[in-house]
Structure formats: C-alpha cells, structure tokens
C-alpha positions as CSV (number, residue, x, y, z in Angstrom):
1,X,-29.2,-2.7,-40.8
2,X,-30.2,-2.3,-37.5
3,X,-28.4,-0.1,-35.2
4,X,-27.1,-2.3,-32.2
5,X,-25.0,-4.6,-34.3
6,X,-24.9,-3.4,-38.0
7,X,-22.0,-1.8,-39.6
8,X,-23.8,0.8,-41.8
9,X,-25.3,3.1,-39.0
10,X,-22.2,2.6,-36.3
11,X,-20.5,5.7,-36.4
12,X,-18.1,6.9,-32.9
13,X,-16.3,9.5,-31.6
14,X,-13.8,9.9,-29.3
15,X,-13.0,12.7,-26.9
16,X,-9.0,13.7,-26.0
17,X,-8.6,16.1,-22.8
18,X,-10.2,19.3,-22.4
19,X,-12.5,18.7,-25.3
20,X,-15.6,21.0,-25.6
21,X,-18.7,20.3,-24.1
22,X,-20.7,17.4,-25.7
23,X,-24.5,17.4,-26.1
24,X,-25.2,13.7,-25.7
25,X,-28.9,14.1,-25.7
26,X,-28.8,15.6,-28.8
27,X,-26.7,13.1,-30.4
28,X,-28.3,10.2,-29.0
29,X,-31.5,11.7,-30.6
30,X,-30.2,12.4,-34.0
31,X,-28.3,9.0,-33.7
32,X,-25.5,10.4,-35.4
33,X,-23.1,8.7,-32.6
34,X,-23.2,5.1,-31.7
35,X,-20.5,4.9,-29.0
36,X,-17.9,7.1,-27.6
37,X,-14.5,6.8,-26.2
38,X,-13.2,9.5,-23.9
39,X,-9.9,10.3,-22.7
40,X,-10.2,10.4,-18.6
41,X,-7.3,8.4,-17.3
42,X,-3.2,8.8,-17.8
43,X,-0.1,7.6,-16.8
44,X,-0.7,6.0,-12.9
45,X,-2.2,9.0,-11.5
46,X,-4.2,11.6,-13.4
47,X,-7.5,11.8,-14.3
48,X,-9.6,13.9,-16.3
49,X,-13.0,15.1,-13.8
50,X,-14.8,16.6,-16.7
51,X,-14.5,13.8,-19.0
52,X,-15.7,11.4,-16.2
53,X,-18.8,13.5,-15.6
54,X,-19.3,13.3,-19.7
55,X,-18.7,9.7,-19.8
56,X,-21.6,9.3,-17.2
57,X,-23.8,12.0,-19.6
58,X,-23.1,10.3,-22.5
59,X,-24.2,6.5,-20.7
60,X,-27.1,8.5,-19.3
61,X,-28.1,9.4,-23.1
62,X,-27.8,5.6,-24.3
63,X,-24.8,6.4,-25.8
64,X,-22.1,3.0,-25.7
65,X,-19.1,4.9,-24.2
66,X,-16.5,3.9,-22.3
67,X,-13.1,5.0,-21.3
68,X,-9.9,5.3,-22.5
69,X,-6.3,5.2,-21.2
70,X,-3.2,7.2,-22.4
71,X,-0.7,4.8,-21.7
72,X,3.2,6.3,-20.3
73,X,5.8,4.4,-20.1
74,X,6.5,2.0,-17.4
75,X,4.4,0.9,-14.8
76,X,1.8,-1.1,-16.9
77,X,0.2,-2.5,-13.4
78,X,-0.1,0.5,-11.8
79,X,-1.5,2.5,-14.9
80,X,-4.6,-0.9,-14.6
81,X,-5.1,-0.4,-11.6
82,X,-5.6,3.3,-11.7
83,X,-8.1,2.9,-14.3
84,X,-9.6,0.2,-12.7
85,X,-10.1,2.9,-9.6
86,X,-11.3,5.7,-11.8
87,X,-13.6,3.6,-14.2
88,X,-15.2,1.3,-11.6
89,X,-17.2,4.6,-9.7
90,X,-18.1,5.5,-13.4
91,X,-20.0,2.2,-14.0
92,X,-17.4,1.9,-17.1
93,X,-17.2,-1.5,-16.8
94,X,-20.8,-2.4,-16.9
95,X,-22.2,-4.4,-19.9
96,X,-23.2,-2.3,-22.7
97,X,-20.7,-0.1,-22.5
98,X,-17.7,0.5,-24.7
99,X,-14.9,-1.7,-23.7
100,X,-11.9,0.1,-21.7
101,X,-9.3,1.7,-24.6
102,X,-5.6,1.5,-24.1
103,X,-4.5,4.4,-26.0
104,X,-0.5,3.0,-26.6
105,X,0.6,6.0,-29.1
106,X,3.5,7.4,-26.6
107,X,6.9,6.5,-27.3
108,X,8.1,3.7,-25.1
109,X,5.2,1.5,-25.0
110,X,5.8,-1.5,-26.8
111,X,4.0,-5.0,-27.1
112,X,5.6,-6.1,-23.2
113,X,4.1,-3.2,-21.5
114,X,0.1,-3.8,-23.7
115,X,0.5,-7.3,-22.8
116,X,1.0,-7.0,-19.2
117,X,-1.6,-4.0,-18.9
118,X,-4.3,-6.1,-20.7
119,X,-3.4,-8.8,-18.4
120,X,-3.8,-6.9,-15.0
121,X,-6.9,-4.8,-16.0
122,X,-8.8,-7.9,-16.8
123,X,-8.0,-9.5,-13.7
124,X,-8.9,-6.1,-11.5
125,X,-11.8,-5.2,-13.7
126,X,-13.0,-8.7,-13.8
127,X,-13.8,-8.5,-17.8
128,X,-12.3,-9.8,-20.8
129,X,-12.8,-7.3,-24.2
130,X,-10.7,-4.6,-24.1
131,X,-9.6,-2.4,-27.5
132,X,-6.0,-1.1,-27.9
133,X,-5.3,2.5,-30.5
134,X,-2.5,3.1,-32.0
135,X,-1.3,4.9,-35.4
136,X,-1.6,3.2,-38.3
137,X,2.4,3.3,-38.7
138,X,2.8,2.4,-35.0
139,X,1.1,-0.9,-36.3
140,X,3.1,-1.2,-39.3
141,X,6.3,-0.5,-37.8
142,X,6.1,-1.0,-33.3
143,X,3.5,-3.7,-32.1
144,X,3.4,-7.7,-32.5
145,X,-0.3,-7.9,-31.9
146,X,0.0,-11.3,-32.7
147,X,1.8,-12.2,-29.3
148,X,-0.9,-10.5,-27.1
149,X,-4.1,-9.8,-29.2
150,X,-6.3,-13.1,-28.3
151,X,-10.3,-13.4,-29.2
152,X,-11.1,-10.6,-26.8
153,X,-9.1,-8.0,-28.0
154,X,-9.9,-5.9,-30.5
155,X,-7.6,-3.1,-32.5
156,X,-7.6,0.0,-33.3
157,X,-6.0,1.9,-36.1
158,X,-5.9,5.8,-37.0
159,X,-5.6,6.8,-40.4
160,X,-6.9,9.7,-41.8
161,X,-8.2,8.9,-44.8
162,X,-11.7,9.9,-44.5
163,X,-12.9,6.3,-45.9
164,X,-14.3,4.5,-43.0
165,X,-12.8,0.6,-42.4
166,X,-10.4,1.7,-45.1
167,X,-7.4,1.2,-42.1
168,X,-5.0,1.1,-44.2
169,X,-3.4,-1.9,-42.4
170,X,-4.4,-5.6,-41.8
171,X,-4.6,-7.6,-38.9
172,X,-7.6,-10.4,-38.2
173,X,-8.6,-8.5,-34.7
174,X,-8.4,-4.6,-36.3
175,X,-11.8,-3.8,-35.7
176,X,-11.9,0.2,-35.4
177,X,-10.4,2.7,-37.8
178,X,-10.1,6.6,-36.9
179,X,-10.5,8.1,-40.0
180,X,-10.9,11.3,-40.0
181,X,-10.9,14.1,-37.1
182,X,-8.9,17.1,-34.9
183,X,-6.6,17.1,-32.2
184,X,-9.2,16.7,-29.6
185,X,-12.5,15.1,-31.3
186,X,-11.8,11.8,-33.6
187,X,-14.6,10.1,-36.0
188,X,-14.7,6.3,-36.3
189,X,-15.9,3.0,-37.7
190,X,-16.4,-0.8,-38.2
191,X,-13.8,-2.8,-40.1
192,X,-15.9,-5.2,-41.5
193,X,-16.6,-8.1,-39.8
194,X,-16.7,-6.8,-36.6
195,X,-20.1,-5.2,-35.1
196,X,-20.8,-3.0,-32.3
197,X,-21.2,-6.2,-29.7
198,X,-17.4,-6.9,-30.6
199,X,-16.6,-3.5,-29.1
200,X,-19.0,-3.6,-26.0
201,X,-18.4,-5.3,-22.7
C-alpha cells in the first residue's frame, strides 16, 4: 500500500503543550510519521508559539500536520474564530494538510457547543473537513455525533489499547483511534475504511 492513501503505513502523532522538541526531518525521512496534530490553540485566547513554529517544521518536512484545539467551555464562536486567527498565518488550512482538530475532552463541552464550533470555523476558515477527539468513554457516555457529524467530519477516539483501529467504539464517521501514548506525545491510526485523504483538507 502506498503511503498517501493506504492504511498499512499511516501512522500519526500528536503533540500536547510543551512537548519536547520534534525532529521532523528525521521522521519524514524514516517515514515513521504520516501526519501530525499539535496542540497550539485553547480556550478563546491562548496560543502555544512553539508548537506553531513546529507545526510550520513539520509542513516544511512533508509531514500532513495540522492543528488542534482544546476546546473550554463556552464561547464556541469565539474559540473558531481564534483558531481561525492563529492557524490562518500558519498556512494550517492549506490543502494537504491535516484538517483542524477540536480536542472536546474538557468537562462542559457537549454536542451544542461541537456543533456550533464546527459550524463557525468552516464558515471563517472557508473549509469543510474537520476531526473532533474525544475519549473513548466520552463517546460512549457524552456526545450524539449523530446530530452534528455530517460527511465531512471525521472522529476521533482514544483508547489505549495498543491495537491500532481497535477503537473500542463504533460510529460510521470514527476514523482515528489514539491507541497508545504519554501525557504529551499520542500514537495513532486508520479505522478502516477511512484513508489519509479523509483526514486532510
């Protein structure tokens, strides 16, 4: 399988806050990541200056990355919007790379506040695929994805089981599963049938 769209060689990372320095070129070389998703927004305000200068490394070493958001609660527009402002400067909403992440883990954000955030950063970002993480029990127990999660949506599910696309959950869109990984660097993959032009924008 070939490495642009195949499940077998797509492997990912993503990067929280104050992660340790990455050596894209290296990984790009060894292809032993495919795309990235890095932690550089929160909340309506803050952002992470070190993790946008990686994002820009790792798109410089051919690397699919993209950014994330760690979603607060309330304030769903403003939180868009501030990515928007952050990620556009990046070139994070360029095609090829990962499609923006809403990171929706914090207590308080619900299916109303992913709905209306997915809604406002595609009309500000002028794009339509975006990926939404959560814990596998947050899926389980919190979110109706079914009321928000159209075609261009894709989910995201950590559960660390070390078997990759073993989620752990079900849901037609769930096309990511964290399985394995730290408090700051997580390893992920394909739930099959999706491929690595479902995650990209």
């Amino acid at each position: 399988m070939t490495r642009n769209g195949a499940r077998g060689e797509v492997t990912g990372i993503s990067l929280a806050p104050h992660s340790p320095p990455t050596d894209w070129q290296a990984l790009a070389a060894r292809r032993a990541v495919t795309f990235a998703s890095i932690d550089i927004t929160e909340n309506s305000n803050w952002a992470d200056r070190d993790a946008a200068a990686s994002l820009t490394a790792a798109l410089n070493a051919g690397i699919h990355a993209g950014l994330r958001h760690r979603a607060r609660p309330g304030g769903p527009q403003d939180q868009a919007r501030h990515v928007v402002r952050v990620g556009k400067p990046l070139g994070a909403f360029t095609p090829g790379t990962l499609a923006p992440t809403l990171d929706a883990r914090a207590e308080g954000v619900d299916d109303r506040f992913v709905r209306t955030w997915i809604r406002t950063l595609r009309q500000e970002a002028v794009l339509r695929r975006v990926l939404v993480y959560a814990d596998v029990e947050h899926w389980l127990h919190r979110f109706r994805p079914e009321r928000w999660a159209d075609d261009g949506v894709v989910l995201w599910s950590a559960w660390h089981n070390g078997i990759p696309g073993r989620a752990g959950w079900f849901h037609p869109r769930l096309g990511l599963h964290e399985h394995s990984g730290d408090s700051r660097v997580g390893r992920h993959g394909l739930v099959y049938p999706f491929t690595l032009a479902d995650l990209l924008v």
